[in-house]
N, C-alpha and C positions, 0 to 999 in steps of 0.2 A: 753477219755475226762472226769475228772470230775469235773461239774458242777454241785451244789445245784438247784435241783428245786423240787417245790414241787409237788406231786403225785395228778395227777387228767387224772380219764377214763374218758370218751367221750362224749363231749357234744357239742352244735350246737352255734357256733361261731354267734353274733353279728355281721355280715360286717357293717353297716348302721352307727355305731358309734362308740367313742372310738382309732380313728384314727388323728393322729399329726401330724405335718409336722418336720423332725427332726433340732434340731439348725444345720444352715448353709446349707441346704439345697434349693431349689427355693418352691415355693409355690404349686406347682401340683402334690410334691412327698409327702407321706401320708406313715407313719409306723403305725402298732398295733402291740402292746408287745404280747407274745402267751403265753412264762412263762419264767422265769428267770431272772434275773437282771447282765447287763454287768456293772462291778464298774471300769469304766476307769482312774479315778484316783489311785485307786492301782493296777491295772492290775490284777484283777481276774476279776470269775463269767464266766456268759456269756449267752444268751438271744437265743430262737427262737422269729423270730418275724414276719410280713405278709410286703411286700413293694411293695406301689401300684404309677404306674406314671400313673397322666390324661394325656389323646392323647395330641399329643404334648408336652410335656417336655421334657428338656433335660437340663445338669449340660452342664460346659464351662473348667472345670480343671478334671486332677486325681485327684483321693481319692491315700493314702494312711495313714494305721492304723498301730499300734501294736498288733493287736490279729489275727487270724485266722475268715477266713470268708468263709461258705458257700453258693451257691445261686442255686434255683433251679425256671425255668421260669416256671411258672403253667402257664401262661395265654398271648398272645399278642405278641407283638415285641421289643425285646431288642436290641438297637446297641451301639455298643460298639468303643469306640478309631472315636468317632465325631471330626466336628468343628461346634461348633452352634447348630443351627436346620435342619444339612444337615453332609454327609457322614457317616462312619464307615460300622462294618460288621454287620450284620444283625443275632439274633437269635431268636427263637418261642420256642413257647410251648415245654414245655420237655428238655429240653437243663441245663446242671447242670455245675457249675465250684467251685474248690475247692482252696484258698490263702492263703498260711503263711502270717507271717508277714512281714509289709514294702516291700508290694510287689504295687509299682504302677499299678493303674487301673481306667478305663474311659478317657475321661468324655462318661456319657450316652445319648441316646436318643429313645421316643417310638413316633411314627406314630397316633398307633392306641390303645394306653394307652397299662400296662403293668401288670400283678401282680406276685411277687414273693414271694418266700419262703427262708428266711436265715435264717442263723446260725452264731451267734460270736461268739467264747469264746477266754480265755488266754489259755498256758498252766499249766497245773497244777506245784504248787511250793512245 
């Protein structure tokens, strides 16, 4: 994967602010960029970023993108392939999946709120 980002060792994340709700998203899911910039209109780049759902939320459709997507569950309950605020499977803590491109996936939902860890990028051109 090569992605430009720029070089920074170790330092103690702000959680408290700095967090978005992303366009087209519902209101209880929250991104913070970590470093890198995904440019979706020309299909490069690509972003580590933090994605946090408040208890209860949950999307109503698939996503599907153009780039490659990472996700890794740090924290809570992910379900996956809902209807509403009820069904799907059920994942915790530790749990990782990795998406090409135009791969349908969701809609989601968390119980007991969620936080993850992703990864976009394109492929390099």
């Amino acid at each position: 994967m090569a992605v430009n980002k720029e070089h920074r060792e170790f330092y103690q994340l702000d959680m408290d602010s700095g967090w978005e709700t992303p366009k087209g998203y519902p209101s209880g899911i929250k991104q913070k960029i970590l470093s890198g910039h995904l440019d979706m209109e020309n299909r490069k780049g690509g972003w580590t970023r933090l994605l946090k759902f408040e208890p209860g939320t949950y999307t109503t459709v698939p996503f599907e993108h153009d780039y490659w997507e990472e996700v890794f569950v740090i924290e809570g309950d992910m379900w996956v392939g809902n209807e509403g605020p009820a069904g799907g499977e059920r994942f915790g803590p530790f749990t990782y999946c990795v998406r090409p491109p135009h791969v349908a996936h969701g809609p989601f939902r968390t119980e007991e709120g969620c936080l993850l860890l992703e990864q976009h990028y394109y492929d390099p051109q």
